[in-house]
DRENNU-881992 format. One record per residue (C-alpha): residue number from 0; x, y negated, z. Coordinates in steps of 0.02 Angstrom, whole numbers. Example, Ala and Ser with C-alpha at 12.3 -4.5 7.8 and 13.67 -1.06 7.14 Angstrom:
// DRENNU-881992
0|615|225|390 $
1|684|53|357 $
***
This chain:
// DRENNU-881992
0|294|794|-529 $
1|236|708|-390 $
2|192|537|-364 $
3|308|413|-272 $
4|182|322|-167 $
5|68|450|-94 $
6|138|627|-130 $
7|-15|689|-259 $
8|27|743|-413 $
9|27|629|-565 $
10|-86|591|-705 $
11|-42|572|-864 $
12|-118|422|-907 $
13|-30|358|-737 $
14|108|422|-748 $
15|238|409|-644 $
16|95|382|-510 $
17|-47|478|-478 $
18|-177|332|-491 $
19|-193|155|-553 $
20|-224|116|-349 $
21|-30|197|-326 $
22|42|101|-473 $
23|-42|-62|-404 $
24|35|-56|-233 $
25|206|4|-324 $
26|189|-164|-434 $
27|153|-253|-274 $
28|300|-195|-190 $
29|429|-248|-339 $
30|316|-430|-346 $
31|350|-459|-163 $
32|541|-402|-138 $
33|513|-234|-42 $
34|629|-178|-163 $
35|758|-305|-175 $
36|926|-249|-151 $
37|1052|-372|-45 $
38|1200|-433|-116 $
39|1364|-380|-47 $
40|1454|-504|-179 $
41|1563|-621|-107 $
42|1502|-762|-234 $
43|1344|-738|-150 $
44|1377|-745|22 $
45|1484|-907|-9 $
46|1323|-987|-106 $
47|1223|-947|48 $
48|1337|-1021|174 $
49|1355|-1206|57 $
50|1151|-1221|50 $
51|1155|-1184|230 $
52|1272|-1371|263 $
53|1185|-1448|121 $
54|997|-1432|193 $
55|982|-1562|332 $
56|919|-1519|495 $
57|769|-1553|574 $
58|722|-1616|746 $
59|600|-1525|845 $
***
């Protein structure tokens, strides 16, 4: 098995990563939305479009 981040192969105290380093920047990349999957729902898209009228603008 190989890891996901860099390609090595894994550890098993790692595992499914290679190295705490490689399961650091995979935590990193859940924490900060790399991995976020958009929404195709149609409750969603409605939500986004009512906060966009409800948030003032502002002048420049």
């Amino acid at each position: 098995m190989s890891c996901p981040i860099c390609g090595e192969n894994t550890e098993h105290a790692f595992r499914p990563f290679c190295s705490k380093r490689c399961a650091d920047i995979d935590l990193a990349k859940w924490l900060n939305g790399s991995y976020a999957v958009p929404s195709q729902r149609e409750e969603d898209m409605d939500a986004e479009l009512d906060e966009a009228e409800i948030k003032p603008s502002r002048p420049h």
